[in-house]
VEXMARNU-426069 format. One record per residue (C-alpha): z, x, y; residue in one letter. Coordinates in steps of 0.25 Angstrom, whole numbers, padded with zeros to 4 digits, always signed. Layout:
BEGIN
ZXYa
...
This chain:
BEGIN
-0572+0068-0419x
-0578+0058-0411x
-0577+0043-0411x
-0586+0040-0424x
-0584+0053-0431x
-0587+0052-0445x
-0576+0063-0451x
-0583+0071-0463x
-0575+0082-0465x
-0584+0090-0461x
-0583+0093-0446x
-0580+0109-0440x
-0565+0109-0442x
-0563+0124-0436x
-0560+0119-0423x
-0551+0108-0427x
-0533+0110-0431x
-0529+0113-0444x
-0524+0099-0444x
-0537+0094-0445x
-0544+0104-0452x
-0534+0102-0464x
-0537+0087-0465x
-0539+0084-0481x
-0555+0081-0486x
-0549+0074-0498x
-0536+0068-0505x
-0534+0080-0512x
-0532+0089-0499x
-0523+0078-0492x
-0509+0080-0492x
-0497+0071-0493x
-0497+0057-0494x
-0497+0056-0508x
-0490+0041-0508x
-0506+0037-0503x
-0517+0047-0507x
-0509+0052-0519x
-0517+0048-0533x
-0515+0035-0534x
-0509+0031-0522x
-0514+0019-0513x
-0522+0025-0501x
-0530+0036-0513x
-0535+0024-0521x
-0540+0016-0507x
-0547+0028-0507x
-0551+0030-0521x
-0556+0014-0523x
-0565+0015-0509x
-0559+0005-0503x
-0553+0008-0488x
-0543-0002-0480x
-0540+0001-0467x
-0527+0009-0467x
-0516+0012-0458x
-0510+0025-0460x
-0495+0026-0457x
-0489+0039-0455x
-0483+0051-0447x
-0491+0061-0440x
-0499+0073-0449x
-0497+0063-0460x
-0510+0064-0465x
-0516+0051-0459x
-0528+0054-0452x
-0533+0065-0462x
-0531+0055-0472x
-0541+0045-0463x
-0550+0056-0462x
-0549+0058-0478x
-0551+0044-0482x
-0562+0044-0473x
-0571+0054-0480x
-0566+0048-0493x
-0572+0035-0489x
-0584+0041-0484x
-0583+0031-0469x
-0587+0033-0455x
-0575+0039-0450x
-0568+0037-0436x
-0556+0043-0431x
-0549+0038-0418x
-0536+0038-0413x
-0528+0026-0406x
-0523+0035-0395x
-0540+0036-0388x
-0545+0024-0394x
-0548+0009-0391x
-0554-0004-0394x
-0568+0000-0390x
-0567+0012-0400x
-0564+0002-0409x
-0576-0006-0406x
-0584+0009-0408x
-0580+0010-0421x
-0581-0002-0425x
-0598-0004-0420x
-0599+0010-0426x
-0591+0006-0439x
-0602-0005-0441x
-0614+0003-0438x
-0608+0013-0451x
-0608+0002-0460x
-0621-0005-0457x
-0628+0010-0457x
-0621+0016-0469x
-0612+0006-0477x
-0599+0016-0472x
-0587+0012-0468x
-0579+0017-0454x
-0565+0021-0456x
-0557+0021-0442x
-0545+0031-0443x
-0538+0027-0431x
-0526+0037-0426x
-0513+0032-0422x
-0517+0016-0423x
-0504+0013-0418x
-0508+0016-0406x
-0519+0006-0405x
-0513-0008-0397x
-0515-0021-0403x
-0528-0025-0397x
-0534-0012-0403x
-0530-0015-0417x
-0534-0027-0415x
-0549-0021-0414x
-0548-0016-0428x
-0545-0029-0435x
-0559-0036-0437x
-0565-0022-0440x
-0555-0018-0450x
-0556-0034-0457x
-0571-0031-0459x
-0571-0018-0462x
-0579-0011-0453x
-0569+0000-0450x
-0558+0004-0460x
-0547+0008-0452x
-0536+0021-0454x
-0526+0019-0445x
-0516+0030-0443x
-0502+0030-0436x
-0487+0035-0435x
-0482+0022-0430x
-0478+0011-0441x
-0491+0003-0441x
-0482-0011-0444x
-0480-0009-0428x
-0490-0003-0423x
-0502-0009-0430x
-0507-0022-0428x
-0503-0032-0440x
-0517-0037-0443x
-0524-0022-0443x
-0509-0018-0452x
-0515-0029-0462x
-0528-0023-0463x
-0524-0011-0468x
-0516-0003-0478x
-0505+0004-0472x
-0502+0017-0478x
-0490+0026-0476x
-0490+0041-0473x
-0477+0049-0476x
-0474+0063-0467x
-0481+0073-0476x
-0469+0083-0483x
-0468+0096-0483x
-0476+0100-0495x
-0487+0092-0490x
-0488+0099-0475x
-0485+0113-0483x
-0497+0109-0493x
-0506+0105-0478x
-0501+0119-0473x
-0504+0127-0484x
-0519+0120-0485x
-0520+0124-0470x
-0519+0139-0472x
-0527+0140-0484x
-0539+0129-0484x
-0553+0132-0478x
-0550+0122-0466x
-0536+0126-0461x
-0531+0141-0458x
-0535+0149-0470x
-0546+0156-0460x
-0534+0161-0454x
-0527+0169-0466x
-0511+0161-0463x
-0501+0162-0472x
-0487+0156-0469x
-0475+0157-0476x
-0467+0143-0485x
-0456+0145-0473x
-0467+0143-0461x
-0475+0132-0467x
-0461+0125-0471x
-0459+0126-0455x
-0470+0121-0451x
-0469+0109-0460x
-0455+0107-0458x
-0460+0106-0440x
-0472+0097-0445x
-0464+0084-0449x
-0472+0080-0459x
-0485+0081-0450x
-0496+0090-0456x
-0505+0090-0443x
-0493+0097-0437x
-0490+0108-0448x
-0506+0111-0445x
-0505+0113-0431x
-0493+0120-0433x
-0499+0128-0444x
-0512+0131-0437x
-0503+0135-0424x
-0496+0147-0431x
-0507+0152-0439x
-0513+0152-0426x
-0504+0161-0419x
-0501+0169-0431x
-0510+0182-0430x
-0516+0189-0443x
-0508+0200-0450x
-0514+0212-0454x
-0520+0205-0466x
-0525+0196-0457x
-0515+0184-0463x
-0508+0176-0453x
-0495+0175-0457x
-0487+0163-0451x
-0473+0166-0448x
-0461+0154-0445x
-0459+0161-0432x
-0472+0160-0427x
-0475+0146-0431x
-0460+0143-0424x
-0466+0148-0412x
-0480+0142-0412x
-0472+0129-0413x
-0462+0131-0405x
-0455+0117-0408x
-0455+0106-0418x
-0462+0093-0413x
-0453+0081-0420x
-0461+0068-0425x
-0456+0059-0415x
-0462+0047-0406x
-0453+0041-0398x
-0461+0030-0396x
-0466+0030-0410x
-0461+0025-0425x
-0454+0038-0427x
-0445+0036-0416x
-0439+0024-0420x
-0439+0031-0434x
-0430+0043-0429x
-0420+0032-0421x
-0418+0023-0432x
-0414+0034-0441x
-0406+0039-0431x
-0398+0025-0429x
-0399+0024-0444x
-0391+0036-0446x
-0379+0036-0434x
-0379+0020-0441x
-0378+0026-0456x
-0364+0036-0451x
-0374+0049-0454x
-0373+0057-0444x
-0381+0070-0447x
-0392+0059-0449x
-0388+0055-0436x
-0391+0068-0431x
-0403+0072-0438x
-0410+0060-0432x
-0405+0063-0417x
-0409+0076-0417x
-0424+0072-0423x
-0426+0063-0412x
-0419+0073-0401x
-0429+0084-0405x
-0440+0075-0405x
-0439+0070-0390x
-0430+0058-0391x
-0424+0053-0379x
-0408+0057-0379x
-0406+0043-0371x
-0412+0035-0382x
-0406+0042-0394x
-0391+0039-0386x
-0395+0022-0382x
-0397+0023-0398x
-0383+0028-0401x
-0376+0019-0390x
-0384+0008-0397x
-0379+0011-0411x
-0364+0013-0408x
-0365-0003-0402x
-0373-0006-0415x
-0367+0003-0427x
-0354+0007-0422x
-0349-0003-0413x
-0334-0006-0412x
-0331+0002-0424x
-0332+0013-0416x
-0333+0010-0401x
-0335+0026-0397x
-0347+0025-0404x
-0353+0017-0391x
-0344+0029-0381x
-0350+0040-0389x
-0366+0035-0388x
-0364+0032-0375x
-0359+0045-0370x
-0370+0050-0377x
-0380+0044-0368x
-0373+0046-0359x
-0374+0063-0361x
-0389+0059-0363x
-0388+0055-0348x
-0381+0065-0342x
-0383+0079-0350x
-0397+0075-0354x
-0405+0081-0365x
-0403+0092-0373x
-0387+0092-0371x
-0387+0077-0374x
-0390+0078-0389x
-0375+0084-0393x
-0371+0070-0387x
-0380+0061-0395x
-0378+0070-0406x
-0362+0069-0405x
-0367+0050-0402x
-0375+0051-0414x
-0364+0058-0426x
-0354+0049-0417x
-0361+0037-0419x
-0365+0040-0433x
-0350+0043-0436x
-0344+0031-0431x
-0341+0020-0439x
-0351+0009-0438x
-0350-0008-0436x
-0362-0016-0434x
-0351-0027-0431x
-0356-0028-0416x
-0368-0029-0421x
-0367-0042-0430x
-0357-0048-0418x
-0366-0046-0410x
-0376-0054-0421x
-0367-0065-0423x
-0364-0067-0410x
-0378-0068-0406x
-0381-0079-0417x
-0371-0088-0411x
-0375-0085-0397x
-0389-0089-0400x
-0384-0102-0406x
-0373-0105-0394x
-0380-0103-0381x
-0376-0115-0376x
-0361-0116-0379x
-0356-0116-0366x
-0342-0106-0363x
-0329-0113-0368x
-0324-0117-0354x
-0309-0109-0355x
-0318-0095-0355x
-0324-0100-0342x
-0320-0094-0329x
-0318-0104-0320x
-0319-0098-0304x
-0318-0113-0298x
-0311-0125-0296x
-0322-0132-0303x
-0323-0124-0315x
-0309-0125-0318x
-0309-0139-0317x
-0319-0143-0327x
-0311-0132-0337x
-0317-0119-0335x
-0308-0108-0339x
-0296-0118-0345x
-0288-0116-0355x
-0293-0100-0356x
-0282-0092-0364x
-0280-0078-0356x
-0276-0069-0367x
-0267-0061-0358x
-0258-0071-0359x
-0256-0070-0373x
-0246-0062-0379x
-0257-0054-0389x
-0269-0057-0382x
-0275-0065-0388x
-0277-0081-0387x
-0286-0090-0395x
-0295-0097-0388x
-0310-0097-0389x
-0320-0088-0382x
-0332-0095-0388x
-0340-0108-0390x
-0335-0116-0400x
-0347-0115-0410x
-0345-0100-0411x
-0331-0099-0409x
-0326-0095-0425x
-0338-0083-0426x
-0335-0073-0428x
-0345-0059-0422x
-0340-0048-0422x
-0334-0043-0437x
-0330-0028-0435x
-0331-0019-0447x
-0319-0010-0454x
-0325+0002-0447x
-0319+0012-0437x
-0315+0005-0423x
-0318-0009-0430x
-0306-0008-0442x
-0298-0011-0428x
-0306-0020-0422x
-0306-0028-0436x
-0292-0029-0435x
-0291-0033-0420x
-0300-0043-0421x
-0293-0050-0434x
-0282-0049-0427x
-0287-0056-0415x
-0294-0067-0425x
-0282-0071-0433x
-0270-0070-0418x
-0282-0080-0415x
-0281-0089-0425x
-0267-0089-0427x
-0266-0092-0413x
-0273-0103-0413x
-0266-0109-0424x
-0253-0107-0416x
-0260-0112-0403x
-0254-0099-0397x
-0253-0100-0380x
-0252-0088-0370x
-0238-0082-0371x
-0238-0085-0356x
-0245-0099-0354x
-0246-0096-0338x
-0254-0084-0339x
-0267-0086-0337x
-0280-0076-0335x
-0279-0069-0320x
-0289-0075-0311x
C-alpha cells in the first residue's frame, strides 16, 4: 500500500498474513470492543449518523485499532490513507494534504488519514495537522499505545474524540481464531483443526493481542503437516515449539512500564506480598533491568518503611548489592527475598511528612541565621564576638540530655517528625516523648550539667 492507497477491500490478499487477511469488512464480523461498536454505543452511532470527527484510538497492541480505521473507512466511503509515524514527516503531510483537496474538489469525498503509532510524531509534526483537521480537509484516525494525554499534543487532543480500547478477552481472541481456520480468507484452505486446549494456549501467550494469536496460529498450522485425511491437526507440543517462548507486553521506555512498576510499589506499599511477587516476576521475564527493579526497593524502604523497620533499607540494599555482584539470573532469589521483605515489614510514611514539614519551614526561614551557641568557633575572634557560648555538651549531663535550642527561634516548638505505633517506631515513639517531656521539665527546673566544668573536647 503505497502513499495514497485507497483501501477497498478488494486487493490479492493471498500473499499477505493471516492477520491481515482476517481484518473485519463490516461491524458484524469485528470482534471485541463492544463498549464502542456494540449497538447503541458511542463510536457505532458516529458511524451510523454519517458524521466523522477525527479520533484518536487509545489501546494496547492487536486491539483492533487499525482494522477498525480500515473498517470505518469503507463504511464512510473516503479516500483512504494509511501511514505510520515511525517513516513519516511533515512533508507527507503536506502530500496528503494537496492530495486530500484535489479529492474533494474532483469528487466531493472526504480523506481519512489513519496515522499509526501518532505518538511517535514530535510536536512540530502535530502541529502540521491542526489547520487541516480545523477545516476539515482530512479526518484524522490516530492510533497509539501510549496515553495520548502525554503523548499528543493538547490542541490536536481537543480536536478529537478520544476513544478507549480494552485488551480483547479470551472469548474474543478464541472467536478471531476460530474464524481464522474456517473463513474463506484465513486457513480453511488448509484443512486445521485444533483442539479447546491448544487454542486456550495460544491465547493465553497472546495477552490480549489478536495480530499475535494470528501469527502464532498461521506459524503452527504451518509446520503442521496433513494426516492421512489430509486435516492438519495442531497439536500443544508443536505450537510450544514453533513458539519457543512467550514475548511479554512490555516497553520499558513506554506507558506499560510505568504501569508494571507502580503496581509493583503499589503492592510491597499495600503489605501483599504474592502481589509483590507476581508483579516482579512480570517485569523480570519481560526484560526489566534487575538494577532498576532493586533502586526501587531501596527507595521504597526510605519512603514506606522507614524507621519502623530500619532493616528494611539493610535488606534492599543488599539486594542491589547481589545485583552487582552475582549478576542476572541468580540475582532474582535476592530481589525476591527484598520484595516479600519489604512487603512484610511494617510501614511509616513519618519520614516522609518530616521531611514535608520541614521543608515548609525551611522554605520560609532561609535567612535565619544559626543560633550563635551551635557555632564552632576555630578563632580568637569568633569566640569573641559569642560564637559557640553558652553551648550545652550533653556528655556532661548525667542523662544526656540538656535543653537548649538547636534551631532558629521562629521554628523552634514544630514539631517533624511524628512516628507511628508501628514495628521499630512503638519504641521510637516512646523515646522521643520521653526526651520531649525530660525537656521540658528541665527547663522548668533550669537543670545545669552534673559537672559544670566539663565542657565539649576540642
Amino acid at each position: 500500500m503505497d502513499l495514497f492507497t485507497e483501501f477497498t477491500g478488494d486487493e490479492d490478499l493471498s500473499r499477505e498474513p493471516l492477520a491481515e487477511r482476517m481484518r473485519p469488512r463490516t461491524l458484524d464480523e469485528f470482534c471485541g470492543q463492544e463498549h464502542l461498536v456494540g449497538k447503541g454505543r458511542p463510536l457505532r452511532k458516529l458511524l451510523e449518523s454519517g458524521h466523522l470527527p477525527s479520533m484518536i484510538f487509545w489501546g494496547p497492541p492487536g486491539s483492533g485499532k487499525t482494522s477498525l480505521a480500515f473498517l470505518i473507512s469503507r463504511l464512510a466511503n473516503a479516500e483512504f490513507v494509511a501511514k505510520s509515524a515511525v517513516t513519516s514527516g511533515i512533508k507527507d503531510v503536506k502530500q496528503i494534504v494537496q492530495r486530500a483537496k484535489m479529492v474533494w474538489k474532483a469528487h466531493k469525498r472526504r480523506t481519512i488519514l489513519f496515522l499509526d503509532e501518532i505518538h511517535r510524531f514530535n510536536k512540530a509534526q502535530q502541529d502540521a495537522f491542526l489547520p487541516h483537521v480545523e477545516r476539515g480537509t482530512i479526518t484524522l484516525i490516530g492510533a497509539t499505545t501510549e496515553n495520548p494525554s502525554f503523548e499528543v499534543i493538547g490542541p490536536l487532543l481537543s480536536r478529537s474524540r478520544v476513544f478507549v480500547f480494552n485488551p480483547l478477552t479470551d472469548e474474543d481472541l478464541k472467536q478471531i481464531l476460530r474464524q481464522a481456520m474456517t473463513g474463506d480468507r484465513g486457513l480453511a484452505d488448509t484443512n486445521p483443526e485444533a483442539s479447546d486446549e491448544v487454542l486456550e494456549f495460544i491465547i493465553r501467550i497472546s495477552d490480549g493481542d489478536a495480530r499475535r494469536a494470528l501469527n502464532a496460529l498461521e506459524a503452527a498450522v504451518q509446520v503442521t503437516e496433513p494426516d492421512s485425511k489430509g486435516k492438519r491437526v495442531v497439536t500443544k507440543e508443536v505450537t510450544e515449539a514453533v513458539l519457543e517462548r512467550k514475548f511479554m507486553l512490555y516497553d520499558k521506555s513506554g506507558e506499560e512500564h510505568y504501569n508494571l512498576i507502580s503496581a509493583f510499589i503499589k503492592s510491597m506499599r499495600g503489605s501483599d506480598a504474592d502481589a509483590a511477587v507476581y508483579w516482579l516476576m512480570r517485569m523480570i521475564d519481560s526484560g526489566e533491568d534487575p538494577l532498576y527493579l532493586a533502586r526501587r526497593m531501596v527507595i521504597l524502604a526510605g519512603e514506606d518503611i522507614g524507621l519502623a523497620d530500619p532493616q528494611a533499607l539493610v535488606v534492599a540494599n543488599a539486594a542491589k548489592d547481589a545485583v552487582h555482584f552475582v549478576g542476572y539470573p541468580e540475582c532474582v532469589f535476592h530481589l525476591t527475598e527484598a520484595a516479600i521483605y519489604l512487603a512484610l515489614a511494617p510501614k511509616s510514611n513519618a519520614t516522609l511528612k518530616a521531611i514535608q514539614r520541614a521543608r515548609k519551614d525551611v522554605q520560609e526561614t532561609q535567612a535565619e541565621p544559626v543560633p550563635l551557641h551551635l557555632r564552632n568557633a576555630p578563632t580568637r575572634l569568633m569566640k569573641d564576638i559569642g560564637y559557640g557560648k553558652e553551648y550545652q555538651y550533653p556528655h556532661s549531663y548525667e542523662d544526656g540530655l540538656e535543653n537548649q535550642a538547636y534551631r532558629p527561634s521562629r521554628v523552634e516548638g514544630n514539631v517533624y517528625y511524628q512516628p507511628t505505633d508501628r514495628g521499630r517506631e512503638a519504641k521510637l515513639r516512646e523515646r522521643l516523648s520521653e526526651i520531649r517531656e525530660h525537656r521540658r521539665k528541665s527547663a522548668s527546673k533550669g537543670k545545669k550539667p552534673h559537672d559544670k566544668h566539663s565542657k565539649k573536647p576540642s
